[in-house]
C-alpha positions in Angstrom: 118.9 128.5 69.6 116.5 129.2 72.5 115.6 133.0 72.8 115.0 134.2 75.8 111.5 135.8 76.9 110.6 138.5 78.5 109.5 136.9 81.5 113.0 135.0 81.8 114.7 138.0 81.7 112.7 139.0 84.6 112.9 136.3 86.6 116.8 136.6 85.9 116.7 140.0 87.5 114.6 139.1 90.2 116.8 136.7 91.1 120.0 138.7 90.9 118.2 141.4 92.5 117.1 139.0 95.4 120.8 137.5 96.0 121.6 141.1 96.7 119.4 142.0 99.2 120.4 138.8 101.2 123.7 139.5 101.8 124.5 139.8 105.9 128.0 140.5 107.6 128.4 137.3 109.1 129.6 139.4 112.4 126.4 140.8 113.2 124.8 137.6 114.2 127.6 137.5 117.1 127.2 141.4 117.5 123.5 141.0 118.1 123.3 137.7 119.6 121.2 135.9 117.3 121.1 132.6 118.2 120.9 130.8 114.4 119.3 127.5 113.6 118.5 128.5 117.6 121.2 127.1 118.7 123.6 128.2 121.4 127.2 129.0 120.4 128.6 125.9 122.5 125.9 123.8 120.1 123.4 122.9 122.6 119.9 124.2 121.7 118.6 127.4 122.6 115.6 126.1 125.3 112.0 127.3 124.1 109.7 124.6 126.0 109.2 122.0 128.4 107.8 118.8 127.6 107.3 115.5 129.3 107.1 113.1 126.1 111.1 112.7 125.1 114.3 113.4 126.2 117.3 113.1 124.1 120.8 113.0 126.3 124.1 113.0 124.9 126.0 115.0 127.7 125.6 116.5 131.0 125.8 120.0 132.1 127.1 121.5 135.2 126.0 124.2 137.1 128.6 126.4 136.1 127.6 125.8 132.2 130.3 123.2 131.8 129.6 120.5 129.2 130.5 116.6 129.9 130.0 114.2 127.2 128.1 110.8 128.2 127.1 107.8 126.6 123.8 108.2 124.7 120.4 107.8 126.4 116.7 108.4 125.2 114.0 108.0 126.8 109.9 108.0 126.0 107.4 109.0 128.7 110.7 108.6 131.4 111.2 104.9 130.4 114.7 104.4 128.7 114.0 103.1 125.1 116.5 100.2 125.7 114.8 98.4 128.0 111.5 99.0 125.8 113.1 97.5 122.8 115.0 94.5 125.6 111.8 93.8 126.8 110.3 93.2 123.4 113.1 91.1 122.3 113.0 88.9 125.4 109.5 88.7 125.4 109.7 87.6 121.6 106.7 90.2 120.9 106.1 93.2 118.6 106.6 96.5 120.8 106.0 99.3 118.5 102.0 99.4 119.2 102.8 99.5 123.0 105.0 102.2 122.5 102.4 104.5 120.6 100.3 104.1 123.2 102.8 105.5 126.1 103.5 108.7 123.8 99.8 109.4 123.3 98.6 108.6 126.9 102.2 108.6 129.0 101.4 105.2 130.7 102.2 101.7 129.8 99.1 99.3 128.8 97.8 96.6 130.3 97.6 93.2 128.4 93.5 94.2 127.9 93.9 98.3 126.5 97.2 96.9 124.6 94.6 94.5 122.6 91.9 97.1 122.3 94.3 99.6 121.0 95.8 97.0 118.4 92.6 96.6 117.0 91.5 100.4 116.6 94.8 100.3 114.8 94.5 97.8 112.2 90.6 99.0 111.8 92.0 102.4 111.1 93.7 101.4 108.2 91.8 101.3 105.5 91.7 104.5 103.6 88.8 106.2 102.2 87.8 105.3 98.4 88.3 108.7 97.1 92.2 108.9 98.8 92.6 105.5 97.5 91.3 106.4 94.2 93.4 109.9 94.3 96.9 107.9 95.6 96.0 106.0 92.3 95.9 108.9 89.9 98.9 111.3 91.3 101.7 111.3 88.8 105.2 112.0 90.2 108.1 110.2 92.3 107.5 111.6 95.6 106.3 110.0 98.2 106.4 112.1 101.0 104.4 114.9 98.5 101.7 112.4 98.2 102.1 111.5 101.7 101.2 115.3 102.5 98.5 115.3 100.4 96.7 112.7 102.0 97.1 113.4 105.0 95.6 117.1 103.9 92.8 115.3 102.5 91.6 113.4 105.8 90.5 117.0 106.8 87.7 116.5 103.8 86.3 113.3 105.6 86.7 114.2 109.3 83.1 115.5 110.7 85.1 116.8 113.0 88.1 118.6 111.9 88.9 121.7 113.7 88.0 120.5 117.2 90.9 120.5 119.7 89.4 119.0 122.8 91.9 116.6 124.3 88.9 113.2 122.8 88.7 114.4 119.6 92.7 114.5 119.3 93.1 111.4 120.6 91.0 110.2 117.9 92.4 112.2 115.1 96.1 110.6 116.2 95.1 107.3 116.0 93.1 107.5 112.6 96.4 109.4 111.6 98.9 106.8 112.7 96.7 103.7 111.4 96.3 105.1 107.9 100.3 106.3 107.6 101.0 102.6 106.4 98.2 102.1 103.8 99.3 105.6 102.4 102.3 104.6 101.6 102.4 100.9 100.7 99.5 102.0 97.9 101.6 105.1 96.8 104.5 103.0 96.4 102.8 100.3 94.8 101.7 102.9 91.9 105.0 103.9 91.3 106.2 100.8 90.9 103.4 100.2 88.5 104.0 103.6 86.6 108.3 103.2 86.3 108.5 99.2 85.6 104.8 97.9 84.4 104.8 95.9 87.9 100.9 94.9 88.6 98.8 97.5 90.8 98.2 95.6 94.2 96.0 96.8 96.9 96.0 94.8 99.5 94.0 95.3 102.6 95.5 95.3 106.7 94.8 92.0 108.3 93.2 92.4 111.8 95.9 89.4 112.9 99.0 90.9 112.2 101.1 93.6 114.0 101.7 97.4 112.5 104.9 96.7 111.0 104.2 93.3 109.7 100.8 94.6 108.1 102.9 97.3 106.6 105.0 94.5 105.1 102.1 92.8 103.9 100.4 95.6 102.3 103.9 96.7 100.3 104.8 92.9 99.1 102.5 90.5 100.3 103.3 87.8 102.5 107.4 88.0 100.9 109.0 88.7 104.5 110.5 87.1 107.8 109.8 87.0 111.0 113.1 88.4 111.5 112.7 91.1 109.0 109.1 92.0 110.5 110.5 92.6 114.0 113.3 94.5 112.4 111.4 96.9 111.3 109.3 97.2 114.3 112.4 97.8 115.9 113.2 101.0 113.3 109.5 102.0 114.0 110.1 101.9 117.9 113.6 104.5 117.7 112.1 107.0 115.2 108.6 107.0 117.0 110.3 110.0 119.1 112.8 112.2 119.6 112.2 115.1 121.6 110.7 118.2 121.2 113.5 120.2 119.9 114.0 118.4 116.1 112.9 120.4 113.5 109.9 118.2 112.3 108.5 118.4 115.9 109.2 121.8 116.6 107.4 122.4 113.0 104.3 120.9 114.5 104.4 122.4 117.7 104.4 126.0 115.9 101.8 125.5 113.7 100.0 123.6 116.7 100.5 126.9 118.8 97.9 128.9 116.2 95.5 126.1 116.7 95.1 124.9 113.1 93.9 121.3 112.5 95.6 118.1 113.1 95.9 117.6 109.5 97.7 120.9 108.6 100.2 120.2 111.7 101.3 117.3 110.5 101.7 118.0 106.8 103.8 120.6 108.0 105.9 118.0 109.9 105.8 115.8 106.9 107.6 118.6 104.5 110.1 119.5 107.4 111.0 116.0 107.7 111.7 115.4 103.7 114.7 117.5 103.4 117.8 115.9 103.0 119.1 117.4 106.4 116.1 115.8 109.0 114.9 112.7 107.2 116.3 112.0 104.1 119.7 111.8 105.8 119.3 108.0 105.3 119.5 108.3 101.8 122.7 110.4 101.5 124.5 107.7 104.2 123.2 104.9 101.5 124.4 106.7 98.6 127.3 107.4 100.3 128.2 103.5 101.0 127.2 102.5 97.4 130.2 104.9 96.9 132.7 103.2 99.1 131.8 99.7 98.4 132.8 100.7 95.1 135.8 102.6 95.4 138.0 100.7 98.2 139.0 97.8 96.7 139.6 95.4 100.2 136.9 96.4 102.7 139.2 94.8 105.7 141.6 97.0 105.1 141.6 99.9 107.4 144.7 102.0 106.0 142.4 101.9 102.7 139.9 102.9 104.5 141.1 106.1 106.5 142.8 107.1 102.8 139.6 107.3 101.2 137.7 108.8 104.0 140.8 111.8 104.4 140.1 112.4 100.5 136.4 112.8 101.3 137.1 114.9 104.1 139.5 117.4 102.5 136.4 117.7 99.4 138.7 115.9 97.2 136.0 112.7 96.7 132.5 111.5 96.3 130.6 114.9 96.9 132.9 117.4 97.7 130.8 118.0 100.8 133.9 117.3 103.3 131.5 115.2 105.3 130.7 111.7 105.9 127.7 110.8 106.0 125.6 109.2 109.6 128.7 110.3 111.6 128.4 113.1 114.3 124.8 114.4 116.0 123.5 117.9 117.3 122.9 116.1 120.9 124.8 112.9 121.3 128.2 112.6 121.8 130.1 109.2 122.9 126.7 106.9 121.4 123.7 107.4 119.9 121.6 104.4 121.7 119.4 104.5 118.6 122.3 102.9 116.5 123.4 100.6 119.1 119.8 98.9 119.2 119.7 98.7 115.6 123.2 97.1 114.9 122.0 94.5 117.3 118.9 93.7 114.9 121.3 94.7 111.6 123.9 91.8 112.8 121.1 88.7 112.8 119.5 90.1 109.0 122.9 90.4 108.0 123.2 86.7 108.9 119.6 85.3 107.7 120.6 87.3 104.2 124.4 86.2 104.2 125.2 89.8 103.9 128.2 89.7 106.9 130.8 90.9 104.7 129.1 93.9 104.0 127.8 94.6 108.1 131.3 94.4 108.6 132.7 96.7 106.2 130.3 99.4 107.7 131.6 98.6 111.2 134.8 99.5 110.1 134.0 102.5 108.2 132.4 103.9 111.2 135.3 103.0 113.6 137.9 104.2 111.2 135.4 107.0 110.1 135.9 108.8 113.9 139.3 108.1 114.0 139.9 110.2 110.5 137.7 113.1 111.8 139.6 113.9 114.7 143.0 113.5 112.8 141.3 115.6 110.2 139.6 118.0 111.9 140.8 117.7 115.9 138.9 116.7 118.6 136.9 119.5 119.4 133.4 117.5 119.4 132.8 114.4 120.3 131.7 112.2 117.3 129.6 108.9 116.9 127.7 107.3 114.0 123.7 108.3 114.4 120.9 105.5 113.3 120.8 107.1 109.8 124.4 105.6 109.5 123.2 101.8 109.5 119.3 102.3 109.0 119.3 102.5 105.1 121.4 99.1 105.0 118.8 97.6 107.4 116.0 98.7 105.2 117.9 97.1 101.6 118.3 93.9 103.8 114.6 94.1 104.9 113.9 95.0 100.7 112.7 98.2 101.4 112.7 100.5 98.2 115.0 103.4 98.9 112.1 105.8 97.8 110.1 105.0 100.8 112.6 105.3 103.1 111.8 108.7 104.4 108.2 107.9 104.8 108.7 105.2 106.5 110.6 107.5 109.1 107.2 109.5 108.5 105.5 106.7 109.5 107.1 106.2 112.8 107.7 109.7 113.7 103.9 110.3 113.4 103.0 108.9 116.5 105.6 111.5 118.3 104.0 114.4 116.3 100.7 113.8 117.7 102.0 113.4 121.1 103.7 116.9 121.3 100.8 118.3 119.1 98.0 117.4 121.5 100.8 118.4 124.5 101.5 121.7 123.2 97.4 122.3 122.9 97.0 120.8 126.5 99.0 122.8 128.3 97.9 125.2 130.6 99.1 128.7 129.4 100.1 127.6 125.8 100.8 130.2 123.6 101.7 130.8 120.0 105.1 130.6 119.3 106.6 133.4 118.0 110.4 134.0 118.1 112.1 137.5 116.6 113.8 138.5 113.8 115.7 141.6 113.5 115.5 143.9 110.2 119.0 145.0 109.6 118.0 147.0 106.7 118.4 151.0 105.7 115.2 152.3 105.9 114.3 154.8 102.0 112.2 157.6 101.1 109.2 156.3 98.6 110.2 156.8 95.1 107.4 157.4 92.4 107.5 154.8 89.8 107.9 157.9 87.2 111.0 158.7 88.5 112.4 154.9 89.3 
């Protein structure tokens, strides 16, 4: 029999004591027009900035405040990611380097500064011995904690840390975005050492090969395709950015306002990013198919289908939740173009990995999926599935570890962090961000402890 201590019994009561004191009548936040999650009642986002890096459209709004769903668009630096990712695939080229370099700058390369860039890339990857050597030594599973962490400690070995001119960011974002990679290919290769006994291996970038194929390398070795390469440079390319107003980007645009270091920003982005609703949203929509894979017995059958999915949605199965997983978005309504792009990469790996049957059964649960909602729940919002719904598949086909899947969305989303970081520090009248809370509480007379 465990006795408790003192100290348990007071955390106990500091608990119980706390769960008290945050109790709110729900009405007051209509009463008082607090805009929570600041968001507007109809959804939409309450606007706090301007920015000229992303735009994310799922609808159109009319003068007189009236909201018309459209079919998904986003763009980077005014150029519709669609006919970046087109133009890569007809061009049979990697794209996710010339994409970084319109976020930073806000202009497409030339052939010449497209070259020059790669190569500041790939010569920014290797890390420092003592962040090697520390990757090497950190006990635990997370990699997104360790990811953090080295990222904190780049602040040691910059000469320059805490300088915000516009060169020295520029710099910093690049160094930032090379190392991202080597981070966590090492991290995940001493995990994998730690939990199975695999063999430690560092491998170094090669100067020859692209970002997302030198990621590849690093993690396995030269174990991938072609195909699986440009997948993922693909996944890099629609994660790189998406507006100012997700909470990983916002995070780094408020702790950019004070006019901390680069490093600090985007650690702060990297722990915003890591909970389970902004990037490790992947991870519930794999866990989630696992689940239905294993629980519908003929994945063609669509009356199976809907069954299950009404159980899930009336909290009678898997989680209890009532939600499916990867369908529905805060912005877009009739598509996210995201997913589109990346079912047109997920159908080829499905074929190289004669994994069909199973791209197949998630095409019908998200058509079936939408269908159940709106019996379910009506057809008050618009609902599609968003890239988190087939991304985690396309990362098992690529044999991608589930445990770096968030980082990886790290990895990408990095290059969009520094872009609205060195924005928000570049802008003419920028200001520390600072919204308002209002104290609803009574206001008491001092007590002395003697008579408490």
């Amino acid at each position: 029999m465990i006795i408790p201590t003192h100290q348990d019994y007071l955390i106990y009561k500091l608990s119980d004591e706390m769960k008290s004191h945050t109790k709110m009548d729900p009405e007051l936040f209509t009463k008082l027009d607090v805009k929570r999650g600041l968001r507007n009642e109809d959804g939409s986002g309450v606007l706090v900035g301007l920015t000229n890096i992303g735009n994310v459209v799922g609808y159109t709004v009319s003068p007189e405040k009236k909201f018309t769903p459209v079919e998904g668009k986003l763009f980077f630096r005014g150029y519709e990611v669609s006919d970046l990712v087109h133009a890569n695939m007809r061009e049979d080229r990697f794209g996710f380097e010339e994409v970084a370099y319109l976020l930073l700058s806000g202009r497409l390369p030339d052939q010449d500064n497209l070259n020059t860039f790669k190569q500041m890339i790939v010569q920014n990857m290797p890390l420092e011995k003592n962040t090697l050597l520390h990757i090497i030594e950190l006990e635990g599973h997370n990699i997104m904690n360790i990811l953090a962490r080295s990222v904190m400690e780049m602040y040691t070995f910059d000469d320059n840390p805490d300088d915000v001119s516009i060169e020295n960011l520029m710099r910093q974002s690049i160094e930032l975005i090379s190392k991202m990679p080597t981070i966590i290919a090492y991290a995940y290769n001493m995990l994998r050492r730690k939990e199975f006994g695999r063999s430690l291996h560092i491998r170094e970038a090669n100067k020859n090969l692209s970002f997302a194929e030198n990621f590849l390398y690093m993690l396995k070795g030269p174990n991938y395709t072609m195909l699986e390469a440009k997948t993922l440079d693909v996944l890099m390319i629609l994660h790189a950015e998406h507006g100012g107003g997700n909470n990983s980007t916002f995070t780094v645009r408020v702790t950019s306002s004070t006019g901390t270091d680069t490093y600090s920003s985007i650690a702060a982005g990297i722990g915003s990013l890591k909970g389970p609703k902004h990037g490790g949203a992947n991870l519930k929509v794999s866990d989630m198919i696992e689940h239905l894979k294993a629980h519908i017995a003929d994945w063609r059958n669509e009356q199976e289908i809907e069954e299950y999915l009404t159980k899930m949605l009336k909290k009678e199965a898997y989680d209890h939740t009532g939600l499916i997983y990867g369908i529905g978005h805060a912005v877009y309504t009739m598509s996210d173009p995201r997913t589109i792009l990346l079912k047109e990469m997920a159908e080829k790996l499905a074929v190289e990995k004669s994994r069909v049957e199973e791209y197949e059964f998630l095409q019908r649960i998200e058509k079936v999926a939408i269908e159940t909602v709106y019996k379910v729940k009506g057809k008050g919002k618009l609902m599609c599935a968003n890239v988190d719904f087939y991304s985690g598949f396309v990362y098992d086909m690529i044999g991608i570890p589930k445990e770096i899947y968030t980082p990886l969305f790290a990895m990408a989303r990095s290059v969009g962090w520094c872009a609205h970081r060195n924005e928000e520090l570049n802008f003419n009248g920028s200001r520390i961000i600072r919204p308002a809370y209002r104290c609803i509480t009574d206001e008491y007379e001092y007590t002395p402890i003697s008579k408490r």
